[in-house]
N, C-alpha and C positions, 0 to 999 in steps of 0.2 A: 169900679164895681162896688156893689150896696148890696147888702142882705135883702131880700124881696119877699120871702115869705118862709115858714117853716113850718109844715104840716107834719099830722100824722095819719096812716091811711088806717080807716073804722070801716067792721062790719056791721057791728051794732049800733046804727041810725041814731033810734030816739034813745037810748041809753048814755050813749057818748055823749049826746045835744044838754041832757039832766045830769053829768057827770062835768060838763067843762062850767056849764052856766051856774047852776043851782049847787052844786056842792062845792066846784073852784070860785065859783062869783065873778069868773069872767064875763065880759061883757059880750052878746054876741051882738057883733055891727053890719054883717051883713049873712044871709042864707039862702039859698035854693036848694030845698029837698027836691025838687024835680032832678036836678045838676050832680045833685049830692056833694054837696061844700058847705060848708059852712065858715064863716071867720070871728073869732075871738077877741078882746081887746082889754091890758091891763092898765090903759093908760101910757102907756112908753111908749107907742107910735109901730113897735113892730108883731104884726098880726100873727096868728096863729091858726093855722088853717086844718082841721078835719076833713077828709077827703073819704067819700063811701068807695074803698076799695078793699073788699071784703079776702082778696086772694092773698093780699099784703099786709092784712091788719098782723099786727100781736106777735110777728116775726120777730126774732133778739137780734139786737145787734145796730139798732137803727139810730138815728138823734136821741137825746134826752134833754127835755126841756128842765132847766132848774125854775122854782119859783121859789122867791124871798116872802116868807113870812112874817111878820112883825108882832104876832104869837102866833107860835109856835106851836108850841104844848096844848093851847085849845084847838087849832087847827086839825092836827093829828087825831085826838078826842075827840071832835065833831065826826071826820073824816071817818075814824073807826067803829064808832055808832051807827056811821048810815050804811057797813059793809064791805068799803073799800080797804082794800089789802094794804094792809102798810108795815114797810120794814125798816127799823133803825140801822141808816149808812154809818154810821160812824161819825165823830165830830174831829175839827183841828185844833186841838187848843182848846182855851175858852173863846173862841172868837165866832165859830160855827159849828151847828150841830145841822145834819143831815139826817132826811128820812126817804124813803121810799116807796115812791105809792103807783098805782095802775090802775087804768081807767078799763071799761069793763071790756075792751077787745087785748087786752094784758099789756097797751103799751106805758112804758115806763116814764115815770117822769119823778122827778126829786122837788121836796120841800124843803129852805132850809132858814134860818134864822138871818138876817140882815147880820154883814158884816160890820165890825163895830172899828 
């Protein structure tokens, strides 16, 4: 058994699509807005999929995807400039600092520093 995909379900179409690509810099490598899917790509070979199911978006309680940052601190900065809701998780040590952020259907996902 293999990981196959890890989606999150969006009501807000074009917002999510300028939220994963243009502000996370993910790459999107494949789409149908007719379908309403879209998929993601950071290079690591496992996708990340947007799914337009609007009855499910921004529920608590679901996955959270982490992403490694390699800065950090401008990341957050940029992030916080163009909007997007961000909350300090907490850090472990000096090894990693955690933040918190939401994409505009409120699902959660975490930013954090490369572990060293």
């Amino acid at each position: 058994m293999r990981i196959n995909a890890i989606w999150y379900p969006i009501a807000q179409w074009q917002a999510a699509k300028r939220f994963y690509g243009e502000l996370l810099g993910l790459r999107q490598t494949e789409c149908s807005d007719e379908m309403g899917w879209a998929a993601y790509d950071d290079g690591s070979g496992l996708p990340l999929f947007l799914v337009r199911r609007p009855n499910r978006a921004g529920v608590p309680g679901g996955a959270v995807v982490t992403l490694e940052c390699p800065d950090l601190d401008e990341t957050v900065a940029r992030l916080k400039q163009a909007g997007v809701k961000v909350e300090w998780a907490g850090s472990e040590g000096d090894s990693v600092r955690t933040y918190s952020i939401y994409d505009p259907d409120g699902n959660l996902l975490e930013l954090s520093d490369p572990v060293k």
